[in-house]
MITI-964325 format. One record per atom (N, C-alpha, C): x, y, z; residue in one letter. Coordinates in steps of 0.1 Angstrom, whole numbers, plus 5000, padded with zeros to 4 digits. Example, Ala and Ser with C-alpha at 12.3 -4.5 7.8 and 13.67 -1.06 7.14 Angstrom:
BEGIN
513249435078a;512349555078a;513249675078a;512849785071s;513749895071s;512950005079s;
//
This chain:
BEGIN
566589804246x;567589814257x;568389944255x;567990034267x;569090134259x;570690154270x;571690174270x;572790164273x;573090284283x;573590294290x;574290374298x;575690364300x;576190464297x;577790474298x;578690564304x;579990564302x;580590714303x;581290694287x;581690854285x;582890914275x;582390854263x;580690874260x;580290814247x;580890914237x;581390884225x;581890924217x;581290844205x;581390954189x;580490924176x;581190894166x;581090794156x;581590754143x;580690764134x;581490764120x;580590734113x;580690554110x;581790484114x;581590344110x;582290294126x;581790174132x;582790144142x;582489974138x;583489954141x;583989794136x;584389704145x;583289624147x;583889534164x;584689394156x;585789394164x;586689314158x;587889354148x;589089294157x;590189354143x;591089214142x;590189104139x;590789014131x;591089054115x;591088944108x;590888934094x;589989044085x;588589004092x;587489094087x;587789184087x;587689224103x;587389344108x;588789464107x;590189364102x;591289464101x;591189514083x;590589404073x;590389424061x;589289524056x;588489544064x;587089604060x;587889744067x;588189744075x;588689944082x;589089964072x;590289894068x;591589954056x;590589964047x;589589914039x;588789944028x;588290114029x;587490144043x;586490214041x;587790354054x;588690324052x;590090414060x;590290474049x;590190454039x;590590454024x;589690594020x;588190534021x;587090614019x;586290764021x;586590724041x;586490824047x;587290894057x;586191014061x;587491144064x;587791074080x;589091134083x;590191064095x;589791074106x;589990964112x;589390934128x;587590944124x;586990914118x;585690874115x;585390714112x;586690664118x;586090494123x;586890454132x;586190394145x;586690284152x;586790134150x;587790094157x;588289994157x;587789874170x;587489804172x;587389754188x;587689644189x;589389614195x;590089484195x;590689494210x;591189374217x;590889394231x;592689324227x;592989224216x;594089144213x;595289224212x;596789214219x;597589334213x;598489284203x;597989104197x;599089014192x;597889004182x;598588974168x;597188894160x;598088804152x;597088714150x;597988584142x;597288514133x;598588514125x;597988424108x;597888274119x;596388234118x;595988134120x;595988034113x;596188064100x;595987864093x;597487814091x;598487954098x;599987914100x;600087814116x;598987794121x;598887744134x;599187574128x;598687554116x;599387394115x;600987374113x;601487454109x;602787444105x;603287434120x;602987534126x;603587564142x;602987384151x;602087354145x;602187234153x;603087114147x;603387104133x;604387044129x;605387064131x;605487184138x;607087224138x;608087274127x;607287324113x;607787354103x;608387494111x;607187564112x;606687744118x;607387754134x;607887854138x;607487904149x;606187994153x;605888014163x;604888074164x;604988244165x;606488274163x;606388394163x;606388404146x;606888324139x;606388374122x;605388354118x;604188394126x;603288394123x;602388454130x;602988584139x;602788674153x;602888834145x;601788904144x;602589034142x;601989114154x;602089234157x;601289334164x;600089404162x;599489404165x;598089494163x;598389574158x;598689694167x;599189814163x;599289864152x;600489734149x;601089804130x;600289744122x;598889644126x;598089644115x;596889724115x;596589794119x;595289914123x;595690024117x;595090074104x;595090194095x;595290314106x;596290364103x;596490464109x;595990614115x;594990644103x;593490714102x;592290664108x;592390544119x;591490494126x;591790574141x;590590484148x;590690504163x;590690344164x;591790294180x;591490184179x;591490214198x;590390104200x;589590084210x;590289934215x;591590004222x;592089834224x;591189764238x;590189744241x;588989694245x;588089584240x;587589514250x;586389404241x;585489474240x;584189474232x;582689494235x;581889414245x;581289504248x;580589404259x;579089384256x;578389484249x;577189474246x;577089534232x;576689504225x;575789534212x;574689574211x;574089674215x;572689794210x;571889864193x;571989744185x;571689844176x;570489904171x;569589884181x;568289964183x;568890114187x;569790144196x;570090244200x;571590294189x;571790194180x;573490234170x;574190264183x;574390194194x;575490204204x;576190064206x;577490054208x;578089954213x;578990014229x;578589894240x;579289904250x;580489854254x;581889894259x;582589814260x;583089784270x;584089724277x;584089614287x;584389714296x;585089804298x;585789914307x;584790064306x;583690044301x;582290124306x;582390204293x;583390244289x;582990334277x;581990274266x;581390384260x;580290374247x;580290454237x;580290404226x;580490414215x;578990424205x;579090564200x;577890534186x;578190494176x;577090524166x;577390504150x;576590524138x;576990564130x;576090574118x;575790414112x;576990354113x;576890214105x;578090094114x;577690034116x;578589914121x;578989794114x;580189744117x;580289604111x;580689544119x;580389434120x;580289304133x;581389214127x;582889244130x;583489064127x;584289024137x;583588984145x;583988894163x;584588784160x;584488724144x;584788604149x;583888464155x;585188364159x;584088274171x;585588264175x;585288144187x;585988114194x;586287964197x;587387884198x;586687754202x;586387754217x;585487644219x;584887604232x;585287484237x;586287454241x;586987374250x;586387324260x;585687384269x;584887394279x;583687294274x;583187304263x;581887254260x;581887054262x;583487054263x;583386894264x;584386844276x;583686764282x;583686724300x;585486704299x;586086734312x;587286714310x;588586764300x;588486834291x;589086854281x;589986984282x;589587094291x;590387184296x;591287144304x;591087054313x;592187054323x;593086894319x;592786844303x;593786754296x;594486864293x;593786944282x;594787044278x;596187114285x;595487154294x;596687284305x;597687154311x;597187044312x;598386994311x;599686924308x;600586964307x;601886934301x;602186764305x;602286734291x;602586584287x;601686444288x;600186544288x;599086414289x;598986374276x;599486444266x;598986344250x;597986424248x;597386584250x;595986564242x;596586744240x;596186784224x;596786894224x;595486964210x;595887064211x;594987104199x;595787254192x;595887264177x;596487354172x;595387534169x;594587504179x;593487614173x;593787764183x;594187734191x;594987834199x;596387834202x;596988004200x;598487994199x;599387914208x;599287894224x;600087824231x;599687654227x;598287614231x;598487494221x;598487444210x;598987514201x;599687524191x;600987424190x;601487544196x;603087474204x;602987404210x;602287354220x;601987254226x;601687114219x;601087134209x;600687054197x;602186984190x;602987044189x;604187034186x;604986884194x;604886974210x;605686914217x;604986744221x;603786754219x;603086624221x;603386504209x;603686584200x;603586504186x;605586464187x;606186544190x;607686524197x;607686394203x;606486404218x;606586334225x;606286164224x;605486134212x;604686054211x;605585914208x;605285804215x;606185694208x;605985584201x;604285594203x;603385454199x;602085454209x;600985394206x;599885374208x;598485464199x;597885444203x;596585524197x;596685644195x;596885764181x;596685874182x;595085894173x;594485964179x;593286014178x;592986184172x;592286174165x;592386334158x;590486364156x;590186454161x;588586524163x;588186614153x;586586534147x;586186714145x;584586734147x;584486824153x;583286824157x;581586864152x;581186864161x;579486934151x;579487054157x;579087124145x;578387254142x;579687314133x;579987464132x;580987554132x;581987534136x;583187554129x;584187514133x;585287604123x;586487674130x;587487764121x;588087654112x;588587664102x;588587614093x;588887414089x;587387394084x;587387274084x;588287154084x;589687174075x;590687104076x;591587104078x;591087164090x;592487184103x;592987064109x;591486934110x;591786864121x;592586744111x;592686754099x;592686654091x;594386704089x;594486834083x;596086874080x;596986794090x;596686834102x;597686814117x;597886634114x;597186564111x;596786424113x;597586344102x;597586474086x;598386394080x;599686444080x;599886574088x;601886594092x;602186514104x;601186474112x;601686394120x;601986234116x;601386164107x;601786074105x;602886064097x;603186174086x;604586194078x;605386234093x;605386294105x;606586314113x;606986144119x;605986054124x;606085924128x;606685854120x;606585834107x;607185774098x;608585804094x;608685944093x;610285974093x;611085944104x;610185904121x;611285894134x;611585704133x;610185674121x;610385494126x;609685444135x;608685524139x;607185464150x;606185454139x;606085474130x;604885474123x;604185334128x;604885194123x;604685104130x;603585064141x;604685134152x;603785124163x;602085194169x;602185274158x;601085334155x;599485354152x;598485394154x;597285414153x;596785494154x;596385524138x;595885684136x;594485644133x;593285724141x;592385734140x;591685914140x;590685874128x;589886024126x;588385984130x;588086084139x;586786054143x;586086204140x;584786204133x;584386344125x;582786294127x;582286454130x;580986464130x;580086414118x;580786404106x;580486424091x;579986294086x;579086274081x;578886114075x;579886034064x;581086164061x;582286114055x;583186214055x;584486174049x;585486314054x;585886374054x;585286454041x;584886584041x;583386644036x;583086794038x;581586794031x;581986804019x;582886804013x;582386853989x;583086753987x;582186673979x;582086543971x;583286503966x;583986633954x;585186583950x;586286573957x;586586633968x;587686673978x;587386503981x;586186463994x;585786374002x;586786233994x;586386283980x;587286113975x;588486093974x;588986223971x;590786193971x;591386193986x;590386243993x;590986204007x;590886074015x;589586034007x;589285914013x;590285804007x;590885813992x;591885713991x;593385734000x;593685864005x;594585904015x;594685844022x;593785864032x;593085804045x;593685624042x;593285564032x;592885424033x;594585374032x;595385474024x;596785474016x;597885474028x;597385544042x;597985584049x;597685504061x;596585424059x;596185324069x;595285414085x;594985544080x;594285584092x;592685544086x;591985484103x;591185464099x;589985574109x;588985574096x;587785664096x;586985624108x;585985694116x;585385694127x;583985794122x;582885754107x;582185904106x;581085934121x;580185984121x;579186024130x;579685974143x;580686104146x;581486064160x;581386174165x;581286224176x;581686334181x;581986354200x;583486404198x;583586414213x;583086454222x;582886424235x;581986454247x;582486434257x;583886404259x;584386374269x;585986334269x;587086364277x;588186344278x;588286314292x;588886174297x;588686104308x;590686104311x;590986224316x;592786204317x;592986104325x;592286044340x;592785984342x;593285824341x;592385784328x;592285664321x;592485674307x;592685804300x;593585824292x;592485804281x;591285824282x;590285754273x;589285884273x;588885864256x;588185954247x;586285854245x;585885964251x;584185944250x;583086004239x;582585964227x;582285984217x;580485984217x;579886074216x;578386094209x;578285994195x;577285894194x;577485814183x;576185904175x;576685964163x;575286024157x;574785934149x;573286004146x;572485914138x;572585954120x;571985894111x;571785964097x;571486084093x;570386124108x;569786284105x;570486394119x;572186334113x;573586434121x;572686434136x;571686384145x;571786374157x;571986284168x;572186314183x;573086244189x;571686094189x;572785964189x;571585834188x;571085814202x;572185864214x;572185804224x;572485674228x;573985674219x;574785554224x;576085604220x;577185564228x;578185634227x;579485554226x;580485604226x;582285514220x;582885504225x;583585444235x;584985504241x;586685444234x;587185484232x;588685494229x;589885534238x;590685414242x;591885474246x;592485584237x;593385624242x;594685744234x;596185724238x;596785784232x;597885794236x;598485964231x;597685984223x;597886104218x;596686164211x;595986254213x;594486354212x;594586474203x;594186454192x;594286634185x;592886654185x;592186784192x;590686804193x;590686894181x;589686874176x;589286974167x;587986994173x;588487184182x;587287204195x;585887264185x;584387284195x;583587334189x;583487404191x;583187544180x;583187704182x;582187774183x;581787894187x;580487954192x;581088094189x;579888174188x;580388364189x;580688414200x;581488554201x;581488544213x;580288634221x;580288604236x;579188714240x;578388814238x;579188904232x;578589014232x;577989014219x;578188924211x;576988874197x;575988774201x;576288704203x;575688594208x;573988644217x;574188714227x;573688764235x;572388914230x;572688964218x;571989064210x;571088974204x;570088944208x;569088864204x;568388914194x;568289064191x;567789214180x;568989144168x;570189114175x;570489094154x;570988984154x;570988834160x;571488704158x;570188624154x;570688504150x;569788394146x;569688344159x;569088244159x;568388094170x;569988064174x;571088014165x;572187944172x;573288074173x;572988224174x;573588254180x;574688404175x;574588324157x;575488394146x;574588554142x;575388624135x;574788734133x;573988734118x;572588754118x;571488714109x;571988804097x;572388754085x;572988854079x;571988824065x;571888864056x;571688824039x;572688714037x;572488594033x;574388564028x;574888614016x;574088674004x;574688733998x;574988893997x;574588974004x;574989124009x;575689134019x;574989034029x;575789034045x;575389154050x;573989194047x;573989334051x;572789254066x;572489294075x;572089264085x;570389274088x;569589144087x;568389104078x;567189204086x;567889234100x;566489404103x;567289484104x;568489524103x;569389664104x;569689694091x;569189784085x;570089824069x;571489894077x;571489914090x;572890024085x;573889934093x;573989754094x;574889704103x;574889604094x;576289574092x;576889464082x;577689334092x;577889214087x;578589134093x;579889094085x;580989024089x;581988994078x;582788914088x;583288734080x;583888644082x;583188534096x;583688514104x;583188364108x;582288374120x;581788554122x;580488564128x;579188584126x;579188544110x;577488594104x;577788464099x;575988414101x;575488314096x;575088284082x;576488284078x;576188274061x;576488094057x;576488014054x;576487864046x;577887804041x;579087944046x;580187894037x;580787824047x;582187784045x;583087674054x;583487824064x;584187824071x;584887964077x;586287974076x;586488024068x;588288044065x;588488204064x;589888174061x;590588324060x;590388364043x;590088254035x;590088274022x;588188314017x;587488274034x;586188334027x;585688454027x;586788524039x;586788664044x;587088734033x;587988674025x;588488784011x;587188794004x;586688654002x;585588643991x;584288793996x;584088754008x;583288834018x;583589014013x;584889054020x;584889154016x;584989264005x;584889223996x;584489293982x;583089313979x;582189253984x;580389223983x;580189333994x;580889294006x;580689404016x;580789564014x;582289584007x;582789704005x;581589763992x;581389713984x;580189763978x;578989833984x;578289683996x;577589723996x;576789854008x;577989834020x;578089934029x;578490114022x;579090084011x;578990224005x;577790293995x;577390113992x;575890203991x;574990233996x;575190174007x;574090214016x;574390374023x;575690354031x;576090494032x;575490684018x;575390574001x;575090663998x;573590663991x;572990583996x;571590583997x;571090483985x;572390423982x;571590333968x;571190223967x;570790153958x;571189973963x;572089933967x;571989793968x;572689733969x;573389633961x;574389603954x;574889533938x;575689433949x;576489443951x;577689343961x;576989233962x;577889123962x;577188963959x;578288883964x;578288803978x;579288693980x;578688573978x;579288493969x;578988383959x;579088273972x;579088283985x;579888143992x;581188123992x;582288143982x;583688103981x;584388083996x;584887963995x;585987954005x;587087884004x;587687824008x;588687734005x;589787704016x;590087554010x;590787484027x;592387424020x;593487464017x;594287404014x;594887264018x;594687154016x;594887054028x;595986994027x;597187034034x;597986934038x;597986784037x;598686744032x;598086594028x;599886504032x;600786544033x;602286504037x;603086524024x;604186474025x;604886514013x;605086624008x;604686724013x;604986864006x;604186873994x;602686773996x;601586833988x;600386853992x;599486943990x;598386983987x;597486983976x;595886933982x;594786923983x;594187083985x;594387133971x;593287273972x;592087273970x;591187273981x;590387263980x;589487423981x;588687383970x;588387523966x;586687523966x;585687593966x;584387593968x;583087673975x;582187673969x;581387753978x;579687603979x;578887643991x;578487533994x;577487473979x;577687513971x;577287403960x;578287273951x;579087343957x;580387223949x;581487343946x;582487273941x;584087283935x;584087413924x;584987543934x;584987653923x;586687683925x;587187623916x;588687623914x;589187723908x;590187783911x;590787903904x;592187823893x;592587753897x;593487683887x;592887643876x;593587603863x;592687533854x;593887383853x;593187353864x;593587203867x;592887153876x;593187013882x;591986953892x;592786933901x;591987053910x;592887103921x;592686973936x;591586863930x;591686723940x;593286653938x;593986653929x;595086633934x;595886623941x;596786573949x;597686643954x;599186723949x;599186833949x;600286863939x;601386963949x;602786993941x;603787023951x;603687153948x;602887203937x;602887373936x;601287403944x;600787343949x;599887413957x;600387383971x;600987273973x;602287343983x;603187433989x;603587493970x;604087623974x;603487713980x;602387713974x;601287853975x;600887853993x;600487753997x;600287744012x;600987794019x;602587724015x;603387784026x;604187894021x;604187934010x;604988094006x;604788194007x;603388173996x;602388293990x;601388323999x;600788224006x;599388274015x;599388334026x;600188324032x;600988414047x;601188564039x;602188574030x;602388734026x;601188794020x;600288694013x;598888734008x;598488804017x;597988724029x;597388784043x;597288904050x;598988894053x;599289044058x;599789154047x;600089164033x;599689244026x;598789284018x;597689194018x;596789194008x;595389184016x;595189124021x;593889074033x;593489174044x;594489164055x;594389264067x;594289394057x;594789434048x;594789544045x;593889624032x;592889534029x;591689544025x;591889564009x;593189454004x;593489463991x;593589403984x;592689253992x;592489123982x;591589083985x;590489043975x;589389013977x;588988863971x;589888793969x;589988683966x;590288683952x;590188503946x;590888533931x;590388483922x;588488593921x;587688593911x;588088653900x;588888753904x;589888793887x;590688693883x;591588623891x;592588523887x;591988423877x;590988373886x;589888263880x;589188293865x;589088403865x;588288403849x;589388433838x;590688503844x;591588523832x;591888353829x;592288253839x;592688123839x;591988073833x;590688053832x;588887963826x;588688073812x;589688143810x;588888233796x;588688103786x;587288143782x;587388023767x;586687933773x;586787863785x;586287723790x;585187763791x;584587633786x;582887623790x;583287573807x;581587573811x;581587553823x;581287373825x;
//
């Protein structure tokens, strides 16, 4: 497919996406090479620490502490293309963007992201947009806040908390919000009146083994009760009732299904890439993601197009903490390719979901999809009040000084000064 445009202009790197990835990986290779020889292409003029989106639904956060500007995060020796992509060419090394301009390249990196999909389940958009039906979700910034004011509003009956099948930004999102909301109920004196239910695609409640059991004594401790092989398909506002896919052993739908009243709905929506990946059928897989190596992430028929964070189909969870892991394997290995060598850079999987658990502790949950890779030399299934700190102190300033800025790559050094001496 070859592209037609106006005001094509040439890089040597152009970078679709200026989230996490795509703002960490510029600053890496801004560093590298000569000025104005990379683009940027972010359409957002706000960018936001996202796993601060639970706090903002508790009402700890506002949502402006956790709002910065684009602008001042985009290496300044860049070009930034405040524009979406519209097409992806890399038979041609062209990207199109939404307002006609085109863009070449020597080498690209793809980090779009996903998005949730609201839409994908009957009725659920137009619960949302409205004010004071009980159904809210913390995965986007206004329902966020909105998430807040529902959890305000709530006085007793069924609250209900989602999580879905397939992909999804960070797995225990739906689970954090569920246990600050039951610590807010109990501090107003509804707890009582209350019913907390988790309903999860997962055949238990979480995927890594050790995590799944300290939460599952949570769960039982706290009296919310589990719902596994559930998944939403429907939000019925005008009866106030939640319609569930009943899955089978082998995670598909059985073809019998759940209904539940609510009183109060946290979705944990299902996420997809966006178009203009999705749609490049030359560099995606079957469902959609960008076909990467998972350990080079170098792009499985393009040597000179990389992917990075929760748009390449790599096996890890999708966090902000796997992006770090991501980008140091990356930065290796796009510079060797740039200088014609191998490739050495290796992302081991790492991710990690700090989980809110109430009380002002956390559940660090640490791992790549083989099991439990802890940086503490402790058992980070706990719940403890210094991984509390770290959630809410340290990981926000990590972010935006260390992450967006292509100067943390996670904490594989931490880890091995900590484990010196330990057998495995």
């Amino acid at each position: 497919m070859r592209i037609s445009a106006i005001n094509l202009a040439h890089y040597r790197l152009v970078v679709v996406g200026g989230g996490a990835g795509g703002l960490g990986a510029a600053s890496k290779f801004a560093r590298k090479l000569p000025k104005n020889s990379i683009a940027i292409i972010e359409p957002s003029e706000f960018h936001y620490y996202q796993p601060g989106f639970t706090f903002v639904g508790s009402g700890e956060l506002k949502l402006t502490d956790n709002t910065r500007s684009e602008i001042d995060l985009i290496p300044s020796n860049t070009k930034w293309y405040k524009n979406a992509a519209k097409t992806l060419d890399p038979e041609q090394n062209t990207v199109l963007l939404e307002n006609g301009e085109s863009l070449t390249y020597d080498y690209l990196i793809v980090a779009t992201g996903i998005r949730p999909r609201y839409d994908l389940i009957k009725g659920l958009p137009e619960a949302l947009s409205m004010e004071g039906s009980g159904v809210c979700s913390i995965y986007i910034p206004h329902f966020a806040e909105k998430t807040n004011r529902e959890i305000e509003a709530f006085k007793g009956g069924k609250a209900l908390f989602t999580f879905p099948a397939g992909p999804i930004k960070c797995a225990g999102a739906p689970q954090k919000i569920m246990y600050l909301a039951d610590e807010i109920f109990r501090n107003r004196g509804i707890r009582g009146k209350a019913e907390l239910h988790y309903y999860t695609s997962l055949p238990k409640i979480f995927g890594i083994e050790k995590y799944a059991v300290a939460l599952q004594k949570i769960v039982e401790e706290k009296d919310i009760r589990l719902h596994p092989r559930r998944v939403l398909k429907e939000v019925r506002l005008d009866k106030k009732t939640a319609i569930f896919d009943i899955f089978n052993e082998e995670g598909k739908p059985s073809g019998e299904t759940e209904e539940s009243e609510y009183s109060f709905l946290h979705v944990g929506p299902p996420c997809r890439p966006v178009p203009a990946v999705s749609d490049c059928k030359a560099l995606v897989d079957a469902t959609g993601f960008v076909d990467v190596d998972p350990n080079t992430l170098q792009s499985r028929r393009f040597v000179n197009v990389f992917a990075v964070g929760d748009t390449a189909n790599t096996p890890n969870a999708k966090t902000a903490a796997a992006v770090s892991g991501q980008l140091g394997a990356l930065e290796k290995n796009l510079k060797a390719v740039m200088a014609g060598k191998p490739l050495t850079g290796s992302y081991d999987g790492y991710a990690s979901c700090p989980l809110l658990v109430g009380g002002k502790k956390v559940i660090l949950a640490e791992f790549t999809p083989k099991g439990p890779l802890e940086t503490l030399p402790i058992n980070q299934a706990v719940p403890r009040g210094i991984s509390y700190f770290m959630k809410r102190h340290i990981m926000q300033p990590l972010y935006w000084h260390g992450l967006v800025k292509g100067l943390w790559n996670g904490p594989t050094t931490i880890r091995k000064i900590l484990h010196f001496g330990r057998s495995e």
